[in-house]
mmCIF file of the N, C-alpha and C atoms, coordinates in Angstrom:
data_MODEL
# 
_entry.id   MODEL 
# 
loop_
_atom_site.group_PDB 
_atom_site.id 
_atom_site.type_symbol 
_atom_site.label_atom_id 
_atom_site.label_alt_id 
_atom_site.label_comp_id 
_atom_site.label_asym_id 
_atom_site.label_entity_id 
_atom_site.label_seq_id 
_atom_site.pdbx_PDB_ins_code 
_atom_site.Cartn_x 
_atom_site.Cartn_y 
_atom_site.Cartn_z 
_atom_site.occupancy 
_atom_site.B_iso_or_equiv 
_atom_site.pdbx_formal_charge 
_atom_site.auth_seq_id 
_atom_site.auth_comp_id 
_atom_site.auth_asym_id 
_atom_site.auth_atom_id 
_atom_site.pdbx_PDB_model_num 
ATOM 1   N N  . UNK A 1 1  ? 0.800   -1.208  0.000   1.00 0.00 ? 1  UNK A N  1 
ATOM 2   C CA . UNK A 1 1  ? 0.000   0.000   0.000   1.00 0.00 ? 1  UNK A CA 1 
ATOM 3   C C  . UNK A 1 1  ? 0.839   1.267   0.000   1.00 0.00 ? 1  UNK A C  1 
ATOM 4   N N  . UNK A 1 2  ? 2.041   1.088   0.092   1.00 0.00 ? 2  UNK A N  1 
ATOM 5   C CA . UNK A 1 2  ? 3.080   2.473   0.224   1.00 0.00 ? 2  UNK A CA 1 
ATOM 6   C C  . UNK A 1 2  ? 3.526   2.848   -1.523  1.00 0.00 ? 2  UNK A C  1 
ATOM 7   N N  . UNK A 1 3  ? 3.296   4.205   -1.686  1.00 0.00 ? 3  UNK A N  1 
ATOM 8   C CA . UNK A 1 3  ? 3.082   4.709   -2.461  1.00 0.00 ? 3  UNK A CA 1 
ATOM 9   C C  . UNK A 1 3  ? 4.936   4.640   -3.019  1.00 0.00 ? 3  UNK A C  1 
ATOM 10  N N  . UNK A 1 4  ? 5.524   4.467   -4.345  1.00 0.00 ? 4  UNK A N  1 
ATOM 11  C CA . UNK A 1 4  ? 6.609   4.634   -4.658  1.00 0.00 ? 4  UNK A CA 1 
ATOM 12  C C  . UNK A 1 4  ? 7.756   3.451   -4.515  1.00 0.00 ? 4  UNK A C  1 
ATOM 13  N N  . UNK A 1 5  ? 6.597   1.964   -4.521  1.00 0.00 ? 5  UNK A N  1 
ATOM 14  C CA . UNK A 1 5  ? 7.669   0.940   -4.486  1.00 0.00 ? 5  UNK A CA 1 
ATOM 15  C C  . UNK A 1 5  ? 8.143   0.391   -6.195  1.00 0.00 ? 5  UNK A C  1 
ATOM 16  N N  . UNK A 1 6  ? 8.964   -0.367  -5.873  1.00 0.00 ? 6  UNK A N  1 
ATOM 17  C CA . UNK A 1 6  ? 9.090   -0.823  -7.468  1.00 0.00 ? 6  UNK A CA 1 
ATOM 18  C C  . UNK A 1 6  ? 9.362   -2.629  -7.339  1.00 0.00 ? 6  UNK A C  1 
ATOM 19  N N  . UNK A 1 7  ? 8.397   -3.024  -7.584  1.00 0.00 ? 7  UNK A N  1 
ATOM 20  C CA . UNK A 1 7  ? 8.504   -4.669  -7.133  1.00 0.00 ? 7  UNK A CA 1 
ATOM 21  C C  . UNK A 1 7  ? 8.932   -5.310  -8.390  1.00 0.00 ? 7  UNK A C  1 
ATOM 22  N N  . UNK A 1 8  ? 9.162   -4.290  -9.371  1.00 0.00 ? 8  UNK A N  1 
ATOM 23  C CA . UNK A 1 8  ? 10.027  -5.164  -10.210 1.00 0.00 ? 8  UNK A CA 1 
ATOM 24  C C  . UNK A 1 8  ? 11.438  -5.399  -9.979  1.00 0.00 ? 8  UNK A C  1 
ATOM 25  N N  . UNK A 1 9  ? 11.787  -4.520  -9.351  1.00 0.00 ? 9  UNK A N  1 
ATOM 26  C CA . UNK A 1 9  ? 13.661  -4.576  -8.700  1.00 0.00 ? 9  UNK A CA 1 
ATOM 27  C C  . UNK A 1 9  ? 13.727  -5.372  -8.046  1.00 0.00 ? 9  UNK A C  1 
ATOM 28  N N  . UNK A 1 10 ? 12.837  -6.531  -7.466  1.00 0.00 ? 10 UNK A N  1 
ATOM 29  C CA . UNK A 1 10 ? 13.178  -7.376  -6.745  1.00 0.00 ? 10 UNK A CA 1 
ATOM 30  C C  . UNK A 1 10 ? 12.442  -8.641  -7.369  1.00 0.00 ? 10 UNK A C  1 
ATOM 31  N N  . UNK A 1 11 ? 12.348  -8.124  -8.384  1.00 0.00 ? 11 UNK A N  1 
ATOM 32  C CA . UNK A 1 11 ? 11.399  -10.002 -9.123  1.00 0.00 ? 11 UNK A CA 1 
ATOM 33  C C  . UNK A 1 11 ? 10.133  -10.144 -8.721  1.00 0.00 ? 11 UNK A C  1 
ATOM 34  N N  . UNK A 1 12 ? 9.411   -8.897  -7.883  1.00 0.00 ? 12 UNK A N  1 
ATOM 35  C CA . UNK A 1 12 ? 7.764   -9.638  -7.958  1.00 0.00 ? 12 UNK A CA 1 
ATOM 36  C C  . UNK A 1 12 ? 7.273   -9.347  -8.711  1.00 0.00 ? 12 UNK A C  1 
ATOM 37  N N  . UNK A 1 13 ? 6.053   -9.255  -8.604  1.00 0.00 ? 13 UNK A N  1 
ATOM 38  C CA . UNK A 1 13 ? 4.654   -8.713  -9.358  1.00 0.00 ? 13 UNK A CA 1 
ATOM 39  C C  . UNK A 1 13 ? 4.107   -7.507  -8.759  1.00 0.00 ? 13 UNK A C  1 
ATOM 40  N N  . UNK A 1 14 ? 4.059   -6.967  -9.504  1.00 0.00 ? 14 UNK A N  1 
ATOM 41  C CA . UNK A 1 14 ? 2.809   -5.225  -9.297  1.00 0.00 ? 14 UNK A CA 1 
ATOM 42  C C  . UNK A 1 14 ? 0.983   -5.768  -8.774  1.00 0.00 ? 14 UNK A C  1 
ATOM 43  N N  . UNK A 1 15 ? 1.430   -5.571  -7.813  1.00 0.00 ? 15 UNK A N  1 
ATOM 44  C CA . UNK A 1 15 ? 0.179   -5.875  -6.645  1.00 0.00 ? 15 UNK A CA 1 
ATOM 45  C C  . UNK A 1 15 ? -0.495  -4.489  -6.866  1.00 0.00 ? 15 UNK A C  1 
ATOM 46  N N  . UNK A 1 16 ? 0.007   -3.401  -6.929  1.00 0.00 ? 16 UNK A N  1 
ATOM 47  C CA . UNK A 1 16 ? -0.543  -1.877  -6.781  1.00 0.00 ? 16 UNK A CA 1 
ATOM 48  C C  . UNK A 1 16 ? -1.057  -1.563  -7.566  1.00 0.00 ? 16 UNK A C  1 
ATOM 49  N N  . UNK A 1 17 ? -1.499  -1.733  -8.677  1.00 0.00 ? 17 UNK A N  1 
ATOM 50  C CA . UNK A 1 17 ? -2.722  -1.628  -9.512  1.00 0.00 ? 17 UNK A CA 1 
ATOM 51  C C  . UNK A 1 17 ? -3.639  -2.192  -9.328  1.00 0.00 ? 17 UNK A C  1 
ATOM 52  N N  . UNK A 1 18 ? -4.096  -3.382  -8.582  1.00 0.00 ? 18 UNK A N  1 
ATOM 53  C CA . UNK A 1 18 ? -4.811  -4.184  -7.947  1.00 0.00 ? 18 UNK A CA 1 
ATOM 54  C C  . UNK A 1 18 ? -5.463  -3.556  -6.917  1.00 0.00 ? 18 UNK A C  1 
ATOM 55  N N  . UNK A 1 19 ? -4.558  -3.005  -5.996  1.00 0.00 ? 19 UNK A N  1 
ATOM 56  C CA . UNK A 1 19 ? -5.336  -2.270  -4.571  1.00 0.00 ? 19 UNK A CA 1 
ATOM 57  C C  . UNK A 1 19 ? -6.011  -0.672  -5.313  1.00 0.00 ? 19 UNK A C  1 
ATOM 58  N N  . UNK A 1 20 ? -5.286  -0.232  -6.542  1.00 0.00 ? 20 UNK A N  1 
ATOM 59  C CA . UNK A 1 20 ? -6.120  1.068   -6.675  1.00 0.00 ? 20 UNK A CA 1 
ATOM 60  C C  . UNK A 1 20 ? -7.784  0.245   -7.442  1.00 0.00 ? 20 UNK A C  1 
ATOM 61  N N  . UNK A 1 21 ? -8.355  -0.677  -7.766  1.00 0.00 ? 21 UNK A N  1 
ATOM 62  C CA . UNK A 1 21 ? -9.311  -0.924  -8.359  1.00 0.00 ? 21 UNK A CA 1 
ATOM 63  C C  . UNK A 1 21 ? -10.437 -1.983  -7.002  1.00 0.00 ? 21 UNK A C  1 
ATOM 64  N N  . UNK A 1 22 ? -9.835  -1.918  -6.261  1.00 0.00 ? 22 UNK A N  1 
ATOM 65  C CA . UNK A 1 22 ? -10.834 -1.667  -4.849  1.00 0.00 ? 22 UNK A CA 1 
ATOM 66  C C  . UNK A 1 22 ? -12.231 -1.041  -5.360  1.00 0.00 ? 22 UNK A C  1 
ATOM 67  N N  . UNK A 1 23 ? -12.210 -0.303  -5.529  1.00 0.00 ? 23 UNK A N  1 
ATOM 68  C CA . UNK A 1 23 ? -14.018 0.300   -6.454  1.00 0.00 ? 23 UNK A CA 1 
ATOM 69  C C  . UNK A 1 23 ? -14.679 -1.367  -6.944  1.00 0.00 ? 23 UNK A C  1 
ATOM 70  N N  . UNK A 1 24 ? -14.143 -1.654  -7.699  1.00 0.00 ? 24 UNK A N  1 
ATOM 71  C CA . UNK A 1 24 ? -14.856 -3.041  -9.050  1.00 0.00 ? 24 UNK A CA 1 
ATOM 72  C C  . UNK A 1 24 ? -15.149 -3.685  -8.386  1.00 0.00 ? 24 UNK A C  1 
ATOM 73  N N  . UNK A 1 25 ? -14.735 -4.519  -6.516  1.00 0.00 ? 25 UNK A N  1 
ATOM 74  C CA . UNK A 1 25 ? -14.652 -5.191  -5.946  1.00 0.00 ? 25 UNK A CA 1 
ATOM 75  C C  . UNK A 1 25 ? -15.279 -4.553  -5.070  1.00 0.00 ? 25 UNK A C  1 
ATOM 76  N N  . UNK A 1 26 ? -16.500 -3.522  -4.665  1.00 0.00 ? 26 UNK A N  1 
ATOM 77  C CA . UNK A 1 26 ? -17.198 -2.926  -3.615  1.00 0.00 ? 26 UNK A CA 1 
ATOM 78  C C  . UNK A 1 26 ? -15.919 -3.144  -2.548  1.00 0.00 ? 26 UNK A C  1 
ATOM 79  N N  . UNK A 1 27 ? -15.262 -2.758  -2.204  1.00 0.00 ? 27 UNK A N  1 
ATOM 80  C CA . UNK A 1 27 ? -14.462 -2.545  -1.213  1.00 0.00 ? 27 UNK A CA 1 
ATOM 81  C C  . UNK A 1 27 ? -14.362 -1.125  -1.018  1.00 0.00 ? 27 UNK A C  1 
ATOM 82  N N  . UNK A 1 28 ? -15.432 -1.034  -0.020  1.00 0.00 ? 28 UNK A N  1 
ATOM 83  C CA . UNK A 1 28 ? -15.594 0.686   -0.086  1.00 0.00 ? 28 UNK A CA 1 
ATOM 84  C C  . UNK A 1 28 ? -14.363 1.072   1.565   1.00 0.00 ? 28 UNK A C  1 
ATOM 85  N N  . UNK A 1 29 ? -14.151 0.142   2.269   1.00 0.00 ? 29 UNK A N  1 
ATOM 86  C CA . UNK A 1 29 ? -13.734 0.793   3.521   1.00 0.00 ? 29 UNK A CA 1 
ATOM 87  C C  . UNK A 1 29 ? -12.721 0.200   3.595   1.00 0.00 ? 29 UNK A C  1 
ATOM 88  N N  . UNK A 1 30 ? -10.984 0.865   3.942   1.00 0.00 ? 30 UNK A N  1 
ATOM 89  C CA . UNK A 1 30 ? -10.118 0.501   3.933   1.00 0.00 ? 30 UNK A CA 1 
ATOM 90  C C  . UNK A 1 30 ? -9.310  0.702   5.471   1.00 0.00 ? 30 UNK A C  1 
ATOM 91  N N  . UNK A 1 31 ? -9.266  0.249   6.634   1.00 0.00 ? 31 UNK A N  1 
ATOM 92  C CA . UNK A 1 31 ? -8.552  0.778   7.618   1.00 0.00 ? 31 UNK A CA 1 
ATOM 93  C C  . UNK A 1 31 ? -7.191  0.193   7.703   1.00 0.00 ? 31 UNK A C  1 
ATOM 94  N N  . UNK A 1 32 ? -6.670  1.025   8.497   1.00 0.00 ? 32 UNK A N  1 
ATOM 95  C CA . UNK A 1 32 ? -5.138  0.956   8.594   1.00 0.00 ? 32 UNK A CA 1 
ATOM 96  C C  . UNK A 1 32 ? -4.587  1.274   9.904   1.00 0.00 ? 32 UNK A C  1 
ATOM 97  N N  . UNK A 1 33 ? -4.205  0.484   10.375  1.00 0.00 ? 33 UNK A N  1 
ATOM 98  C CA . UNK A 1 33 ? -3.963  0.514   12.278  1.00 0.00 ? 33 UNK A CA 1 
ATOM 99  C C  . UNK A 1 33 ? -2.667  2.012   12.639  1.00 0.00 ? 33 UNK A C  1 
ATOM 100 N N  . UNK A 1 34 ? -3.250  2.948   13.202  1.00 0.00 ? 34 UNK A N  1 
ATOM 101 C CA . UNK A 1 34 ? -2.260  3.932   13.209  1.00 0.00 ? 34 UNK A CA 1 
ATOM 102 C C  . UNK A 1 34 ? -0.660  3.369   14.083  1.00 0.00 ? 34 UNK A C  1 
ATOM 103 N N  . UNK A 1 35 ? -0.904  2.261   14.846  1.00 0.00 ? 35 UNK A N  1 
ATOM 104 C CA . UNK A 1 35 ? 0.426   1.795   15.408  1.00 0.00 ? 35 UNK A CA 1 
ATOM 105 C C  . UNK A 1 35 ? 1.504   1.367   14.589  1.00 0.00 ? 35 UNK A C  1 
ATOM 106 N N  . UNK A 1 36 ? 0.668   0.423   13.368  1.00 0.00 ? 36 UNK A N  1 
ATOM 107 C CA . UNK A 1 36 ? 1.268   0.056   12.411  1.00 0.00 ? 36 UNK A CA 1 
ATOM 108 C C  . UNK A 1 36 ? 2.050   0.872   11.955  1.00 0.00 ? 36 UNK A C  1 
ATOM 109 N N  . UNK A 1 37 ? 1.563   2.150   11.301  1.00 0.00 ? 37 UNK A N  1 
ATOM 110 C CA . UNK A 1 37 ? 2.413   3.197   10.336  1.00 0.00 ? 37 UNK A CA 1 
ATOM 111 C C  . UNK A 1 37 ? 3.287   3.628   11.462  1.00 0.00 ? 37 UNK A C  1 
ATOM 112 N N  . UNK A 1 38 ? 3.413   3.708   12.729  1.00 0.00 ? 38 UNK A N  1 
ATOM 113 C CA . UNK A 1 38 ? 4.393   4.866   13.607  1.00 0.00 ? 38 UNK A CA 1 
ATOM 114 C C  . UNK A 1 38 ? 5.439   3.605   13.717  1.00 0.00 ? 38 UNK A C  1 
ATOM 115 N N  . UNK A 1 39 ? 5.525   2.081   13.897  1.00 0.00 ? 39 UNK A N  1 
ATOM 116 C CA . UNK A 1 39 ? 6.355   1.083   13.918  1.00 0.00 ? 39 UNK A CA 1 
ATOM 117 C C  . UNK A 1 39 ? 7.308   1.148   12.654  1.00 0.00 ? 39 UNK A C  1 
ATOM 118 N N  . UNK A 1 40 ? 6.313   1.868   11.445  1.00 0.00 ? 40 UNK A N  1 
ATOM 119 C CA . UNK A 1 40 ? 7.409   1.185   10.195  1.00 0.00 ? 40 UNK A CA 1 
ATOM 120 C C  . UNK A 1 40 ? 7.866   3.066   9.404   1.00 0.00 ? 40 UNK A C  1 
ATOM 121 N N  . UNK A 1 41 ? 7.706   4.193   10.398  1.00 0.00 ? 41 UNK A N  1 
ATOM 122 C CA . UNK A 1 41 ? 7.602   5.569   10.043  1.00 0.00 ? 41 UNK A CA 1 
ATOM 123 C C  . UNK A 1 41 ? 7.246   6.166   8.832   1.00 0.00 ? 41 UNK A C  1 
ATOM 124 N N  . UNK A 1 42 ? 5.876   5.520   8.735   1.00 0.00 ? 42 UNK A N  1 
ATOM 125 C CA . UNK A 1 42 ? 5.152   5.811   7.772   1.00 0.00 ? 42 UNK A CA 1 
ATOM 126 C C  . UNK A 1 42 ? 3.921   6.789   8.121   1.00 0.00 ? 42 UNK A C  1 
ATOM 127 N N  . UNK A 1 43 ? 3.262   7.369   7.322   1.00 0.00 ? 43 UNK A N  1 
ATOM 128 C CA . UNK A 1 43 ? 2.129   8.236   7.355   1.00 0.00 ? 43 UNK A CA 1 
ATOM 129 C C  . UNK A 1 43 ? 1.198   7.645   6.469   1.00 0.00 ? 43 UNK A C  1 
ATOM 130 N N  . UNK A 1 44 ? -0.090  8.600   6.729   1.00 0.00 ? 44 UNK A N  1 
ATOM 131 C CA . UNK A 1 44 ? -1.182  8.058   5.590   1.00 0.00 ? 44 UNK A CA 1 
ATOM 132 C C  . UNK A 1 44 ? -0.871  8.965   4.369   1.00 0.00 ? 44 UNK A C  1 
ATOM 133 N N  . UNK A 1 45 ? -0.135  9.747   4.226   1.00 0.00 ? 45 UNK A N  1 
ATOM 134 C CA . UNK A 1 45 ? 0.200   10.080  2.903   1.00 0.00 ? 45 UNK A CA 1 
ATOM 135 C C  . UNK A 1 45 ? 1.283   9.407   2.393   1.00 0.00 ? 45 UNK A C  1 
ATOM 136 N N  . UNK A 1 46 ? 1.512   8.775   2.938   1.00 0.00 ? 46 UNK A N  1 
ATOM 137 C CA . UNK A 1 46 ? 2.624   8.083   1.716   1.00 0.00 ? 46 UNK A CA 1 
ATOM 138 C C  . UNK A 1 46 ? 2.151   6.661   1.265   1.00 0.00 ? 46 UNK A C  1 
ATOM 139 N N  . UNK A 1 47 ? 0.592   6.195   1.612   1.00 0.00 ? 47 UNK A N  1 
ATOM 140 C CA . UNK A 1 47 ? -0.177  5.696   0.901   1.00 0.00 ? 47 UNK A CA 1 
ATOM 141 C C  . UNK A 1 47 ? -0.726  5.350   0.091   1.00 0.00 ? 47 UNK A C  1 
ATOM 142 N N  . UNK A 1 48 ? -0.254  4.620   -1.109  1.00 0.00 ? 48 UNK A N  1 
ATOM 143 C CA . UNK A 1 48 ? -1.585  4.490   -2.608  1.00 0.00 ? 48 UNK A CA 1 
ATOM 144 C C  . UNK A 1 48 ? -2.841  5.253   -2.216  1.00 0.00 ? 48 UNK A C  1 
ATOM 145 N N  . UNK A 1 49 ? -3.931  4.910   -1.698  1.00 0.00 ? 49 UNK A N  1 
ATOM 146 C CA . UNK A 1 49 ? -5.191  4.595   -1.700  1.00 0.00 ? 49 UNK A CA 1 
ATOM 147 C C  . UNK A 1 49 ? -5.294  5.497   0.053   1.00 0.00 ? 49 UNK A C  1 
ATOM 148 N N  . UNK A 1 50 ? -6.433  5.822   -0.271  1.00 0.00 ? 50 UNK A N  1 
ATOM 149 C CA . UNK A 1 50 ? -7.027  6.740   0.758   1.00 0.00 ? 50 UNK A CA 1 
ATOM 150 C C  . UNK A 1 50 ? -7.778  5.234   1.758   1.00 0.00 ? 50 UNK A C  1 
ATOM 151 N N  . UNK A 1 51 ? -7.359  5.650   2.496   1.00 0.00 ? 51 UNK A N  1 
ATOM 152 C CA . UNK A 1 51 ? -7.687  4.824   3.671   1.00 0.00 ? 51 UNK A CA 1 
ATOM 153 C C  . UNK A 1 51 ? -8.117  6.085   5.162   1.00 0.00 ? 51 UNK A C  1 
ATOM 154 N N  . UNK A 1 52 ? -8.771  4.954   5.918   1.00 0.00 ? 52 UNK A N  1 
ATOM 155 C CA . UNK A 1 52 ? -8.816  5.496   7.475   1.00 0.00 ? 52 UNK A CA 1 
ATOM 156 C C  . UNK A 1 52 ? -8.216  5.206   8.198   1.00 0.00 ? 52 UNK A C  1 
ATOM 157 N N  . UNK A 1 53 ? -7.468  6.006   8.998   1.00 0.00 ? 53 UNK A N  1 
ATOM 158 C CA . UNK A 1 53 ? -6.330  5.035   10.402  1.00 0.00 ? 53 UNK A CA 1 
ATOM 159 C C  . UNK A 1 53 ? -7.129  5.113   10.958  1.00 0.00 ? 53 UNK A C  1 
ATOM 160 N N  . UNK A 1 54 ? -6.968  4.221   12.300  1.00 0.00 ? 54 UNK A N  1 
ATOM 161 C CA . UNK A 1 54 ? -6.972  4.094   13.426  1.00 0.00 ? 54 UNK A CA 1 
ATOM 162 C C  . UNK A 1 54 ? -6.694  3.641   14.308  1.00 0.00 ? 54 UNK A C  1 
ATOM 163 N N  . UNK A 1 55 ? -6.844  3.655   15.341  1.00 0.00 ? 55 UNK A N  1 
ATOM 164 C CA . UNK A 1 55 ? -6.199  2.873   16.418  1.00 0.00 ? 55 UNK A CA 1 
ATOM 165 C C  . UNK A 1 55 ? -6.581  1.098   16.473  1.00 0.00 ? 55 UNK A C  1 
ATOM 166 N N  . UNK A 1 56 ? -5.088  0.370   17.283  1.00 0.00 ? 56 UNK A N  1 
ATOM 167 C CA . UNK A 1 56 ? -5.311  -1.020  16.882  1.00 0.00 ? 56 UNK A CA 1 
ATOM 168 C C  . UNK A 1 56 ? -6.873  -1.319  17.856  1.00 0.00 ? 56 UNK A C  1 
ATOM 169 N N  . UNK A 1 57 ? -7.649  -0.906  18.663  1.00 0.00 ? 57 UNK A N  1 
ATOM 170 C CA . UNK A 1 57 ? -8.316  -1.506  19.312  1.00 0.00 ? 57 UNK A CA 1 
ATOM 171 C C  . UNK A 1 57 ? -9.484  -1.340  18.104  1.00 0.00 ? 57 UNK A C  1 
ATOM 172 N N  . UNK A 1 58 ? -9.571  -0.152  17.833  1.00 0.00 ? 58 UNK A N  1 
ATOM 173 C CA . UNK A 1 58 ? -10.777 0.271   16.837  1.00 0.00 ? 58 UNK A CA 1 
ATOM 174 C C  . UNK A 1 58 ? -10.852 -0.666  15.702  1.00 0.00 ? 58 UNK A C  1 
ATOM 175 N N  . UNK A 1 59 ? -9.825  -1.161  14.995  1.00 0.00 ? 59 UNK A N  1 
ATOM 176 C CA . UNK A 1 59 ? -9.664  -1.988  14.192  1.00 0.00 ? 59 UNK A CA 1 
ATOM 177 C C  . UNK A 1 59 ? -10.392 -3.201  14.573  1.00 0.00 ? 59 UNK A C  1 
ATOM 178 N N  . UNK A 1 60 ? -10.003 -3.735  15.691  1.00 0.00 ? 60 UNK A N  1 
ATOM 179 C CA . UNK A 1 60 ? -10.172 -4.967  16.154  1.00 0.00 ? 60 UNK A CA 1 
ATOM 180 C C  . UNK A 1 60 ? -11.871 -5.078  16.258  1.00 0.00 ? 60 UNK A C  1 
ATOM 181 N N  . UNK A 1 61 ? -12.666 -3.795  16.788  1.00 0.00 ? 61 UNK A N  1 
ATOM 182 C CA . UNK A 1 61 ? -13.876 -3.980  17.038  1.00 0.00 ? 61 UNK A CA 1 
ATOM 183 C C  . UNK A 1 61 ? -14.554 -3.504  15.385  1.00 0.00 ? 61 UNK A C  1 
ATOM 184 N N  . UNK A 1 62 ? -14.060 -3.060  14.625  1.00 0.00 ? 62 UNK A N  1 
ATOM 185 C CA . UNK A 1 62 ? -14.470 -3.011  13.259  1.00 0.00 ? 62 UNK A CA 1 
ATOM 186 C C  . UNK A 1 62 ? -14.787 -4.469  12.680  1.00 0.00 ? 62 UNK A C  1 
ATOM 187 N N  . UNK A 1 63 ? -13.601 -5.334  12.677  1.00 0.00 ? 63 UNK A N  1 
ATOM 188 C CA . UNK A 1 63 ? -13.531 -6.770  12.377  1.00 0.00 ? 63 UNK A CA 1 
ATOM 189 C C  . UNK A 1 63 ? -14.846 -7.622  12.907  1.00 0.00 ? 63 UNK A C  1 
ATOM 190 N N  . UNK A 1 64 ? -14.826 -7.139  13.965  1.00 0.00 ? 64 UNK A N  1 
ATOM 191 C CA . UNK A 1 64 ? -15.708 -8.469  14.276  1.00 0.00 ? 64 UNK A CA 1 
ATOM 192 C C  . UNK A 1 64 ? -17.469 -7.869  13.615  1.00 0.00 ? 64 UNK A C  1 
ATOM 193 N N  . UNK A 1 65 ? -17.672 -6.780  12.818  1.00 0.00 ? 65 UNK A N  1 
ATOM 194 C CA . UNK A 1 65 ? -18.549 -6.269  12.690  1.00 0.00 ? 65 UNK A CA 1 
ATOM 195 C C  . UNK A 1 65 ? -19.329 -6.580  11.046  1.00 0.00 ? 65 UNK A C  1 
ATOM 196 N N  . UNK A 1 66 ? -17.918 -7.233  10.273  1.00 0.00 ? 66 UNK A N  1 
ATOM 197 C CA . UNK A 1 66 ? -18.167 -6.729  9.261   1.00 0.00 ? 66 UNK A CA 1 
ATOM 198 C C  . UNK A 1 66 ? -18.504 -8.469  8.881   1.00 0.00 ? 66 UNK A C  1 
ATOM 199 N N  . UNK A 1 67 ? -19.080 -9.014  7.034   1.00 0.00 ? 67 UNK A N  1 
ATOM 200 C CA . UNK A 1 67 ? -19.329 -10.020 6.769   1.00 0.00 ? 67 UNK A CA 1 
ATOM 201 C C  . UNK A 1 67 ? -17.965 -10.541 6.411   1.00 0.00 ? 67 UNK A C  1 
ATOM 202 N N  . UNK A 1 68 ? -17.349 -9.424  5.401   1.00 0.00 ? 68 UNK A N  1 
ATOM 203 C CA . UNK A 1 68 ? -15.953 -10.132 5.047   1.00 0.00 ? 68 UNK A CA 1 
ATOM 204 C C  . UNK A 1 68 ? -14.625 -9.420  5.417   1.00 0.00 ? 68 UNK A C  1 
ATOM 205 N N  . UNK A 1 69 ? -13.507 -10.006 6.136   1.00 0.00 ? 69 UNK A N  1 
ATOM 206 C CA . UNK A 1 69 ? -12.464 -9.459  6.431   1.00 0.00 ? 69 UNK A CA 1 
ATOM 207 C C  . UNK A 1 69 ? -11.425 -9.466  5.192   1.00 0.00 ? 69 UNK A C  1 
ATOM 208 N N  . UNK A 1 70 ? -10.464 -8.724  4.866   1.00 0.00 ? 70 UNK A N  1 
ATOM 209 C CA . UNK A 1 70 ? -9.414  -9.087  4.571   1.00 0.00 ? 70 UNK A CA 1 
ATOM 210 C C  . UNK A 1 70 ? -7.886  -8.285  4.533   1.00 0.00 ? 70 UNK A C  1 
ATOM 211 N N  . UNK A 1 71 ? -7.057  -9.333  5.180   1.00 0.00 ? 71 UNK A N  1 
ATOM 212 C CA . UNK A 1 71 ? -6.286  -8.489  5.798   1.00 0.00 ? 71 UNK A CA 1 
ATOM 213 C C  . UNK A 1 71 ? -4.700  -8.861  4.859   1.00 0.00 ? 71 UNK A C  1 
ATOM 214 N N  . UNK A 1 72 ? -4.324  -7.294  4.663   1.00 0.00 ? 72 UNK A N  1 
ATOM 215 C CA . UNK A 1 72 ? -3.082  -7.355  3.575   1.00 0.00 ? 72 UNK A CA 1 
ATOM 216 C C  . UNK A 1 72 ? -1.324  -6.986  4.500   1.00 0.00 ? 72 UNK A C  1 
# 
């Protein structure tokens, strides 16, 4: 999800055109644990895709709310 990788320099595949078409796939809500980004000194702007942080507890009670999880 971090904006400015190049996964061809390392032999993968371009996953990041995939996460911007989230729309086609009703995947309207994207969260992102704000602990996460301060562990790896990241922000939500240096993000592909507009997402919501929040905190890991908020996350956790989001999950159990929804029909389908999926976690990247």
């Amino acid at each position: 999800l971090v904006s400015g990788q190049q996964p061809q320099q390392i032999l993968s595949r371009d996953y990041i055109a995939t996460f911007k078409m989230f729309d086609l796939y009703d995947i309207e809500q994207v969260y992102v644990c704000e602990q996460a980004l301060k562990e790896r000194g990241l922000t939500e702007a240096d993000l592909l895709i507009d997402v919501t942080v929040c905190p890991r507890a908020d996350i956790m009670q989001k999950a159990h709310q929804v029909q389908r999880l999926l976690t990247f």
